[in-house]
C-alpha positions as CSV (number, residue, x, y, z in Angstrom):
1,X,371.1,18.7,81.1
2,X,367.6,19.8,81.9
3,X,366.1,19.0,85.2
4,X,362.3,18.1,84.8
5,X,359.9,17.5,87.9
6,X,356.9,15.4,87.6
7,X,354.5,16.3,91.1
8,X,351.6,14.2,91.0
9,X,348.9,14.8,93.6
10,X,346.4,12.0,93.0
11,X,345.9,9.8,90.2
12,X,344.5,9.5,86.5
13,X,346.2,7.0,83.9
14,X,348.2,9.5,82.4
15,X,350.2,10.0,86.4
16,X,351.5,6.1,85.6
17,X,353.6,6.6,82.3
18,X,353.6,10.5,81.7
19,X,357.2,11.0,83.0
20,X,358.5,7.4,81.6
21,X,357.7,8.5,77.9
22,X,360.7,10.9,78.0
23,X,362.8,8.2,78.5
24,X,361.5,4.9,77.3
25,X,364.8,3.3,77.9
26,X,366.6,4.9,80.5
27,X,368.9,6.3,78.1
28,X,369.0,9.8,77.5
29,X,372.0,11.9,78.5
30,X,370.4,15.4,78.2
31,X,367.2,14.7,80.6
32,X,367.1,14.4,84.3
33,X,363.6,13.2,85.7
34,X,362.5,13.6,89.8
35,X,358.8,12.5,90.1
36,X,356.9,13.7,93.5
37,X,353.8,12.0,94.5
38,X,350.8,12.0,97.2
39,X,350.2,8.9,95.7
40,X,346.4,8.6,95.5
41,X,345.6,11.9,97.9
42,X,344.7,15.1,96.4
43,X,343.5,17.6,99.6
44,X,345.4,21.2,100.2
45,X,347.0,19.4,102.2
46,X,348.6,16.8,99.8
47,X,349.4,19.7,98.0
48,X,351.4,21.5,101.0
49,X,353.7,18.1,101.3
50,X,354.7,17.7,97.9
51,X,355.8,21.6,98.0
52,X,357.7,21.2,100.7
53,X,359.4,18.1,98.7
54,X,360.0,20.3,95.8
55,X,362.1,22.5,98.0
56,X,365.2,20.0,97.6
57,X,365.3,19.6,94.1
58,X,366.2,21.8,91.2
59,X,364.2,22.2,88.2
60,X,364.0,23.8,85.1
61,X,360.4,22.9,84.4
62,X,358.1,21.4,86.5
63,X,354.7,19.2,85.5
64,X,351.9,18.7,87.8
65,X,349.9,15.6,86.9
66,X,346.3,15.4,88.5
67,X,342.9,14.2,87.9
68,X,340.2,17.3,87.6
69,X,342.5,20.6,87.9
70,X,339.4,22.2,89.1
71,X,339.9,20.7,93.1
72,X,341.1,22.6,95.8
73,X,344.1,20.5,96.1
74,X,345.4,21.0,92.6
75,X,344.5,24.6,92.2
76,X,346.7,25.1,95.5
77,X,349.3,23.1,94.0
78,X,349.2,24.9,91.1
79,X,348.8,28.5,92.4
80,X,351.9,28.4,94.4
81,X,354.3,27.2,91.6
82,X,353.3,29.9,89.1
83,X,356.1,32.5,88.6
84,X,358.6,30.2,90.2
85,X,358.9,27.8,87.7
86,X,358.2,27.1,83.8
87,X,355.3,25.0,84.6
88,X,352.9,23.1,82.8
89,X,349.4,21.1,84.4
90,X,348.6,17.5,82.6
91,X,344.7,16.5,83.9
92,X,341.9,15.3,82.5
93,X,339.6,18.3,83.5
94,X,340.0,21.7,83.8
95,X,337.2,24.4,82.9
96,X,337.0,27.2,80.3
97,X,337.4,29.8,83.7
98,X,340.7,27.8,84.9
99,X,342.3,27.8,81.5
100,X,341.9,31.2,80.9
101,X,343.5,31.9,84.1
102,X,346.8,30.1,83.0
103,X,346.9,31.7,79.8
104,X,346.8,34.8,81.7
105,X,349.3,33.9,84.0
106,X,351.7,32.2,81.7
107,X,350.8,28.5,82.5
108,X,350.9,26.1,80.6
109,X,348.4,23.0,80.1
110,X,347.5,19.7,78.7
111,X,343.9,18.6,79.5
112,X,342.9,14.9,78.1
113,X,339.1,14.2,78.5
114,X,339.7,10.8,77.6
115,X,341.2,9.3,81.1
116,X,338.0,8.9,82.8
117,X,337.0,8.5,86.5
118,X,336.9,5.1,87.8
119,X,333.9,3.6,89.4
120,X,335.6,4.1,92.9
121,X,332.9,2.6,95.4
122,X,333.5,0.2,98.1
123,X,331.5,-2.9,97.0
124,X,332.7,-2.5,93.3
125,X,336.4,-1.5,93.1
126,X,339.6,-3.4,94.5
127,X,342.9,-3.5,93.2
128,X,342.6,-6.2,90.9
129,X,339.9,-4.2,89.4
130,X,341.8,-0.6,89.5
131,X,344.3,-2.4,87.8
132,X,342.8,-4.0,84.8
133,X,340.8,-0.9,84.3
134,X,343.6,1.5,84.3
135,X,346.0,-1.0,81.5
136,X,342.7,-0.9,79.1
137,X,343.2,2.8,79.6
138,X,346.9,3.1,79.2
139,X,346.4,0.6,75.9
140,X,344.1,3.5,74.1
141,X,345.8,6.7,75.0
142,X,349.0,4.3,73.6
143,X,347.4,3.1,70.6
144,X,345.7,6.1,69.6
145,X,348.3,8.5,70.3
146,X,347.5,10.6,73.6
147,X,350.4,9.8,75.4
148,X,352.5,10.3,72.0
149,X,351.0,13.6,71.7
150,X,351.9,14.6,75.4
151,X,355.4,13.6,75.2
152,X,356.2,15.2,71.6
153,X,354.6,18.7,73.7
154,X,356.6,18.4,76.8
155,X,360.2,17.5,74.5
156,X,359.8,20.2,72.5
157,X,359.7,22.8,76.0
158,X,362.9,20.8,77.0
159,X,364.6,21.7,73.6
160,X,363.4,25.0,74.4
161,X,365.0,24.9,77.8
162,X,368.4,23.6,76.1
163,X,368.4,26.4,73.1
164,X,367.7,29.5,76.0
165,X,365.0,30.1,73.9
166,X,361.6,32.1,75.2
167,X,359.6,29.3,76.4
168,X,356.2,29.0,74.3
169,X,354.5,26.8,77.3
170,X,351.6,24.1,75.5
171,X,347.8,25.5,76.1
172,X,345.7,22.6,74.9
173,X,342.8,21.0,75.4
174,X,343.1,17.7,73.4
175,X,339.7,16.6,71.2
176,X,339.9,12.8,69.9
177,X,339.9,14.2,66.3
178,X,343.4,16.0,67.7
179,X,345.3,13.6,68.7
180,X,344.3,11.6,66.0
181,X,345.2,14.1,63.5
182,X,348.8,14.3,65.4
183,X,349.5,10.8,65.3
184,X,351.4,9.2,62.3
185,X,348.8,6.2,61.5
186,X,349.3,4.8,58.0
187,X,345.9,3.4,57.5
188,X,342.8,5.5,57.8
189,X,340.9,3.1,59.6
190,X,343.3,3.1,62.4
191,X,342.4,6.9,62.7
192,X,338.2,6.0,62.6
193,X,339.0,3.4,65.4
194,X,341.2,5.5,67.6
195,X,338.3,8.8,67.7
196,X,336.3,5.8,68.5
197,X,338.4,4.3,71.5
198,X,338.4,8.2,72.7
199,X,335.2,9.0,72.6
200,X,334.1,5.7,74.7
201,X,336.5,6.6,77.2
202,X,334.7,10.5,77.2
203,X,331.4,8.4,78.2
204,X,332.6,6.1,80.9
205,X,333.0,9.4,83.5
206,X,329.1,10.0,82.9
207,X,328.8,6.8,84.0
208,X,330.7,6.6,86.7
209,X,329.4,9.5,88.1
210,X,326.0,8.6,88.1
211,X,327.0,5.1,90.0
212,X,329.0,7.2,92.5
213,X,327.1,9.6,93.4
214,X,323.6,10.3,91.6
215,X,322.0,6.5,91.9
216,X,321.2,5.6,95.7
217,X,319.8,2.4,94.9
218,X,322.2,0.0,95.3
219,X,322.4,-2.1,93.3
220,X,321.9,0.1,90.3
221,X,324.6,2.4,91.3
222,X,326.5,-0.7,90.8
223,X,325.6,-1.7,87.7
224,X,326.2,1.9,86.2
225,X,330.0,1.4,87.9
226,X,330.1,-2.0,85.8
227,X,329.0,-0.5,82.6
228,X,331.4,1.9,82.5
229,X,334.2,-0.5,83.2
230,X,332.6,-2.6,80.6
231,X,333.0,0.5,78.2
232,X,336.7,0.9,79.1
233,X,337.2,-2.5,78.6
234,X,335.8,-2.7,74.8
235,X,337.7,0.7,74.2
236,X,340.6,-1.0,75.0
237,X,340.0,-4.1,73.1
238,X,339.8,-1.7,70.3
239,X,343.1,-0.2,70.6
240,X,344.7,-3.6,70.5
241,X,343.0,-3.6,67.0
242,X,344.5,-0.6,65.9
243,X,348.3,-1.5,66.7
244,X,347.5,-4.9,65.4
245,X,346.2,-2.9,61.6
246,X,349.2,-0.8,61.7
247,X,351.4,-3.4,62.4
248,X,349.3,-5.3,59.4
249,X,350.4,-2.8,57.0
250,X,354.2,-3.6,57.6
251,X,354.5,0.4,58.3
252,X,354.3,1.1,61.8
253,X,355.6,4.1,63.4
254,X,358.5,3.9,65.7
255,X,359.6,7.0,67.2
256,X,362.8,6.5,69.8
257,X,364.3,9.4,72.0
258,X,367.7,9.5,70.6
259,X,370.2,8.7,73.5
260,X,373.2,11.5,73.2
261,X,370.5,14.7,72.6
262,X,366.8,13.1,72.6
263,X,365.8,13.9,69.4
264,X,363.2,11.5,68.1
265,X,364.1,9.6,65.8
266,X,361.8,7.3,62.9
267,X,361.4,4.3,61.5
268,X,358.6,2.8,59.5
269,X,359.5,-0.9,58.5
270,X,360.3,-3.4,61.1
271,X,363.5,-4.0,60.1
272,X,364.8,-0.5,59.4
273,X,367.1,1.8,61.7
274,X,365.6,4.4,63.7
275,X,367.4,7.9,62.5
């Protein structure tokens, strides 16, 4: 059984499901998951408490899950793990300077431009609104295949792991016309509107930080905030679309982790068997 470790130190969409994905039904006899958080913290400090978490549990490869790898509190996070553990960083930002780094030192990373920055400011976001805007999320990198791209990366270093083989860690930083190229879609306009629901979501963090933290008028800052939300919004009304075309087409693409070795298995009509 291989023993993965999820440490999350802050939040981005991809911290809600990232570790679920691996086991969609709680079912899988050759995985065992341990997810640390900081919950929405990300300081050096955050960092130092997780560590000292990770101390009482055994892993064979751990995944730290953050927004912008580029902040101190990641990069600590980060820098103490590598050469203990195989060890790969999920986030939606990380620059050209930090990936070549990990490359270097044997790191391995998934960096998604596509989970953007929410309009975090006092007068605009509350829970209800943190919470609506992080499902549109979650329903494009579903729909167009982001989170289906992550998980296919991260099972194939836990087969890896079970074979003894030399790890080959993942060093990628996903494009929209990547992860739709990876994704099984049966009809072609299912692939136009996924780069589409991807490339909205690359917009809404120029947005954002303009209403954050460039705007000081008021109440411009906080329309910017709800533009951007309204962006995330439509993107996800578009990846509803796409499910709903594939599904059209009676040939949509169901890919289960097989429960005795979690293998993926496929099916293609509704009724068929996943094998």
């Amino acid at each position: 059984m291989v023993k993965v470790t999820f440490l999350k130190i802050g939040n981005i969409t991809l911290t809600t499901l990232v570790d679920i994905m691996l086991d969609e039904r709680a079912s899988r006899d050759d995985i065992q998951g341990t997810v640390l958080s900081s919950s929405t913290k990300l300081s050096p400090s955050d960092a130092v408490r997780i560590l000292s978490l990770l101390e009482h549990v055994e892993s064979d490869l751990v995944v730290v899950v953050s927004p912008n790898a580029n902040l101190d509190g990641p990069k600590k996070l980060v820098n103490e793990l590598k050469g203990k553990y195989p060890l790969i960083v999920v986030s939606d930002e990380a620059d050209k300077e930090l990936r070549e780094s990990w490359r270097k030192e044997g790191i391995g990373y998934l960096i998604a431009p596509f989970d953007p920055m929410i309009g975090a400011k006092k007068d605009f976001l509350d829970p209800t609104e943190m919470g609506i805007f992080n499902g549109y999320v979650i329903n494009v990198l579903s729909a167009a295949g982001v989170f289906e791209l992550i998980t296919k990366e991260i099972d194939n270093i836990i087969e890896q792991i079970k074979e003894g083989k030399e790890l080959k860690l993942p060093k990628r930083n996903l494009s929209s016309m990547t992860v739709v190229q990876s994704y099984p879609f049966k009809n072609d306009y299912s692939k136009a509107k996924a780069v589409a629901a991807l490339e909205m979501l690359t917009k809404v963090a120029k947005l954002d930080v303009k209403g954050l933290y460039v705007e000081k008028d008021k109440s411009k800052s906080l329309i910017y905030l709800s533009a951007a939300h309204e962006i995330v919004r439509q993107a996800g009304l578009l990846a509803d679309e796409i499910r709903e075309l594939e599904k059209s087409t009676n040939r949509l693409v169901r890919q289960p982790h097989n429960k005795a070795d979690g293998k993926r298995l496929y099916k293609e009509n509704f009724f068929d068997e996943a094998k």
